[in-house]
N, C-alpha and C positions, 0 to 999 in steps of 0.2 A: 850187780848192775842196779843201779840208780837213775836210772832214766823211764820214765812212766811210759804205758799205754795206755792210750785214753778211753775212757770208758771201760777198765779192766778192776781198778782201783790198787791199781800199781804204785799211784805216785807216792817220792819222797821212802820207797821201802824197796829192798833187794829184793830183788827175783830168784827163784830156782830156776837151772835150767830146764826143768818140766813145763814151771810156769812160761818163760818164756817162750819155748816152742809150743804152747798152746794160743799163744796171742802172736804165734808168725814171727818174733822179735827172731827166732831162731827158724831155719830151714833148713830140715836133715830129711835124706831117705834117700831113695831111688829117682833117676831123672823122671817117671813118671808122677811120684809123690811131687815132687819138685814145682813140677810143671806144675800143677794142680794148685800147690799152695801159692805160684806165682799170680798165674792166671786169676785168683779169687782175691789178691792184692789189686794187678794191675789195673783189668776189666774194672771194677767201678772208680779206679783214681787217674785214671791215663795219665801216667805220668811223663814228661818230659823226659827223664830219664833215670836210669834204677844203675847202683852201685850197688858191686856183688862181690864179697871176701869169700875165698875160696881156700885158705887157709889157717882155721881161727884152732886156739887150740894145740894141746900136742902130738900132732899129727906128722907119723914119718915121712921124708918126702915123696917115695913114692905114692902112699897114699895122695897124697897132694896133688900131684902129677896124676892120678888117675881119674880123680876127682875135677881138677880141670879141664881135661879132655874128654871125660862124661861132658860137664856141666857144657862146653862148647860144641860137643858133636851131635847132642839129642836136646837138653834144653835151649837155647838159644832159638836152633831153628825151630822149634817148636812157638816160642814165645813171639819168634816174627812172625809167623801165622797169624795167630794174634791179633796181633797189635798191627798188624797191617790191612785188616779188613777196613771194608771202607766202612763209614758209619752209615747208619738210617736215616 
């Protein structure tokens, strides 16, 4: 991976995937990990809207398939809590 994080001093040099999951580029673990490392993205970027690969990797399908259905049955609503409080 070739693509920098700013203020990491990534740019223009490959990442390991250690290094990437320390700068968020990557998001692995449990839907409670999950959540946490979303929430500390979203919370100060409110962003519009977030694209999420759920299959990156060589990963059997059922993992896949489990992993999706995690990611929609706990994080998701989780994340609309969130992101839908009203502001201050």
């Amino acid at each position: 991976m070739r693509r920098p994080t700013i203020g990491t001093g990534t740019f223009g040099r490959e990442m390991s995937y250690d290094e990437r999951r320390v700068v968020n580029n990557i998001i692995v673990g449990t839907p409670d990990t999950v959540i946490t490392k979303l929430t500390e993205i979203i919370e100060p970027l409110n962003p519009g809207s977030l694209h999420i690969s759920g299959d990156e990797g060589p990963m059997p399908p059922q993992d896949v398939r489990r992993s999706i259905a995690l990611f929609g049955r706990e994080v998701v609503p989780a994340l609309h809590e969130i992101t839908l409080q009203p502001y201050a």
